[in-house]
C-alpha positions in Angstrom: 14.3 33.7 66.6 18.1 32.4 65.0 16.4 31.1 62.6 14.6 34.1 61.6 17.9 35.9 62.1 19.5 34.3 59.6 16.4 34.5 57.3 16.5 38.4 57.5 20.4 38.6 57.1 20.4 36.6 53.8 17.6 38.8 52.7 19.5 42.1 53.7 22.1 42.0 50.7 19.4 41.7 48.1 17.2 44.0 49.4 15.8 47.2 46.9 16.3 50.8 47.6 14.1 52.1 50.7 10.8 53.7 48.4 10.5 50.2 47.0 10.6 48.2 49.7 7.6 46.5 51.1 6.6 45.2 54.5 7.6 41.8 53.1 11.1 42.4 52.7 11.5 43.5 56.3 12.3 41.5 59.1 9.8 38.5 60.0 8.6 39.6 63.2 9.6 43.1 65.2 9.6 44.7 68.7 10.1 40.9 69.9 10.3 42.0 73.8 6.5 44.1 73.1 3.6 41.7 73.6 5.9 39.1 71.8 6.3 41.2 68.9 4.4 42.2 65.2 4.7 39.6 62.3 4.1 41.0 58.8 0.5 39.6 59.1 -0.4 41.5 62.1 -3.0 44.6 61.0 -1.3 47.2 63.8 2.3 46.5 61.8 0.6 47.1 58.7 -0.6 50.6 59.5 2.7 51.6 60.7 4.1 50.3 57.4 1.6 52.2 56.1 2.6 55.7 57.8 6.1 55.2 57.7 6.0 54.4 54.1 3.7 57.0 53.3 5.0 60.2 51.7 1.9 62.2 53.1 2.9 61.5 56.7 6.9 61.6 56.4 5.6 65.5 55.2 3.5 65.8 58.5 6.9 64.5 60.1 9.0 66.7 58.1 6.3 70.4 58.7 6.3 69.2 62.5 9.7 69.2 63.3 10.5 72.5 61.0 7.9 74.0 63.2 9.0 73.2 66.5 13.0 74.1 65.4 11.3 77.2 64.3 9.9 77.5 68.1 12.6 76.2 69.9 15.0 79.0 68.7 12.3 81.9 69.4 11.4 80.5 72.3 11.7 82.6 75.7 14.3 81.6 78.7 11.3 80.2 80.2 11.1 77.4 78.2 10.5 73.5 79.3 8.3 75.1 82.1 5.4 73.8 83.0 2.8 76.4 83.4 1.0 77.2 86.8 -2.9 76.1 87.5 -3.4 79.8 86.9 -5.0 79.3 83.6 -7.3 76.6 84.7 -8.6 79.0 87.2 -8.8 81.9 85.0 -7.0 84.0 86.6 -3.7 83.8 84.5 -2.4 86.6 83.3 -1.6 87.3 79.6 2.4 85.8 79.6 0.8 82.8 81.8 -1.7 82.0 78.8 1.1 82.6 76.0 3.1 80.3 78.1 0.5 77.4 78.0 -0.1 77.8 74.3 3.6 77.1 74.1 3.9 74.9 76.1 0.6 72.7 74.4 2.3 73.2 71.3 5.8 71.7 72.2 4.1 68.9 73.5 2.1 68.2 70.9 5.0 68.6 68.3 7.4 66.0 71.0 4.1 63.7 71.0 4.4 63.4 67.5 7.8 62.6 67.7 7.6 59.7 69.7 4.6 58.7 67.3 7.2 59.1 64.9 9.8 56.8 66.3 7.5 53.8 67.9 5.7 53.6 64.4 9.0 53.2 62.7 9.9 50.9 64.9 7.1 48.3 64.8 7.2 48.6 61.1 10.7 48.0 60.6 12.1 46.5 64.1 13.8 48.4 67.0 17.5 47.3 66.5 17.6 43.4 66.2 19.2 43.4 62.5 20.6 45.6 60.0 17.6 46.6 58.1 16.0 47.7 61.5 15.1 51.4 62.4 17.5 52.4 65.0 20.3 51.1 62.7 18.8 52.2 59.4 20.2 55.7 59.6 21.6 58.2 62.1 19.2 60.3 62.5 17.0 57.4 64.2 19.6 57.5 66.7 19.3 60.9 66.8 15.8 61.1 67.3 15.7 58.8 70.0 18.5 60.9 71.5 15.9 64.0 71.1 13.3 61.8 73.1 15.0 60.6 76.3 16.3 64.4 76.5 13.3 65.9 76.1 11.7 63.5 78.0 13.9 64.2 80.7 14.0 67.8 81.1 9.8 68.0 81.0 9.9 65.6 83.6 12.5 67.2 86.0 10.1 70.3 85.3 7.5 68.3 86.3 8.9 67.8 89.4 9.7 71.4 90.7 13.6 70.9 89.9 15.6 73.7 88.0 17.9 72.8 85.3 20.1 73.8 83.1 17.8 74.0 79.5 18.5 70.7 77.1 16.6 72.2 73.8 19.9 72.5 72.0 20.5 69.4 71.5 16.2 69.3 69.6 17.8 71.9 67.5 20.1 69.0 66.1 16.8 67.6 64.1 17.6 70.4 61.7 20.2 68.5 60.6 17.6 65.7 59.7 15.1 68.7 57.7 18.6 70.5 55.8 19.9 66.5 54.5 16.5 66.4 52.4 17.3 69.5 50.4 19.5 68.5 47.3 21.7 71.6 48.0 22.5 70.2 51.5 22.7 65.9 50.8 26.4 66.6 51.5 25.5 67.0 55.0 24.9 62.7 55.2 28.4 61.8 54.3 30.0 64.5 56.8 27.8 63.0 59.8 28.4 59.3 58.3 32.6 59.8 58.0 32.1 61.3 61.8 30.1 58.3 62.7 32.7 56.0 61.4 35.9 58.2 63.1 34.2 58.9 66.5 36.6 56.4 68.4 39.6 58.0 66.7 37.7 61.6 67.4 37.2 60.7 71.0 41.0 59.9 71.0 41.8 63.2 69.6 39.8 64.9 72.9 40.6 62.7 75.4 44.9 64.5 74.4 42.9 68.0 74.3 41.6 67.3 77.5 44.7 66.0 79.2 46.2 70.0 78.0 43.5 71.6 79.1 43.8 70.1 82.6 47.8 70.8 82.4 47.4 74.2 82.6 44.6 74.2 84.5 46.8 72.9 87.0 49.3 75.0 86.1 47.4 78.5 86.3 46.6 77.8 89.6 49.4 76.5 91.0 50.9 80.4 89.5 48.1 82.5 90.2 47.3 80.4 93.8 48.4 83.8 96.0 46.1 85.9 94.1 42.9 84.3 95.5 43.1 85.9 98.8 42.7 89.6 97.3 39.6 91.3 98.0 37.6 93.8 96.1 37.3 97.2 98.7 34.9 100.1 98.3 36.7 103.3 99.0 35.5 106.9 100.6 36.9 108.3 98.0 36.0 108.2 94.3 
């Protein structure tokens, strides 16, 4: 594995822009720790390639997640529920069988997603060197990010557990749709000078938070004798 390491490094600086690359020119053998990993050779790797190169599928990609942004923001309260057996028993009501539809529909459009991500991963490696997916851009970070959340809050669902709703952070893939527009390819070197200052960023709250906290303290150690009031109804109006 060093030696394929250092094979893939040297071959990093000299690779050609993304829509000419080839399976070839990507690392020897990915997803190591998964059934000891794809080489080029392997026919399942291929038809990843295949996808994930393909500009017919990254538009499939592309519709899906415009679609379920679009849902996600005009979606009710009630959403990340998981429906009741009412509608296998056909007795559910008419808001119990919108709610399914829904709820079919953002599973299907998350399903894709993880498609999405574990074919761009066997076609171009999880995270072992540079030219692999999760370090390629941002937005694979991001979409991972989407996945365990999503993940999450379907499961704790699942379970009967109430939660405070997570689909604002799948409304962060618009950022992914609006960098693809030429009007809005400004939008990759705002995220990528974030990216590079987060440390100095995280600085810059960690101060805010030490104020906030200051008089926090503050306006309760002033206000402390005010907390034994109570609100009275009187007789009169």
């Amino acid at each position: 594995h060093r030696e394929e390491l250092v094979e893939d490094g040297e071959k990093e600086a000299r690779l050609p822009p993304l829509h000419l690359q080839k399976i070839s020119d990507q690392v020897r053998r990915s997803c190591t720790l998964l059934f000891g990993g794809f080489s080029r050779e392997n026919m399942f790797r291929r038809g990843c390639w295949h996808i994930h190169s393909s500009p017919s599928w990254s538009l499939f990609f592309l519709m899906v997640a415009i679609s379920n942004s679009i849902y996600i923001g005009a979606a009710p309260s009630n959403f990340g529920q998981v429906p009741s057996d009412a509608v296998a028993l056909g007795i559910a009501t008419p808001e119990e069988r919108t709610l399914f539809i829904t709820f079919l529909f953002d599973i299907f459009c998350l399903t894709v997603l993880v498609m999405e991500c574990v074919i761009s991963s066997v076609a171009l490696g999880f995270i072992r060197v540079e030219t692999a997916w999760l370090r390629s851009s941002w937005f694979a970070s991001l979409d991972l990010f989407i996945v365990l959340v999503a993940t999450t809050e379907y499961i704790v669902a699942a379970l009967g557990h109430r939660m405070f709703s997570l689909r604002a952070f799948r409304l962060l893939r618009i950022l992914k749709i609006t960098s693809g527009i030429r009007s809005f390819q400004g939008i990759n070197h705002v995220l990528e000078t974030l990216s590079y200052g987060a440390w100095q960023l995280m600085s810059v709250f960690i101060v805010l938070l030490f104020f906030m906290l200051s008089f926090c303290i503050g306006g309760i150690s002033m206000f402390s004798h005010s907390f034994s009031r109570r609100c009275v109804l009187l007789d009169r109006p």
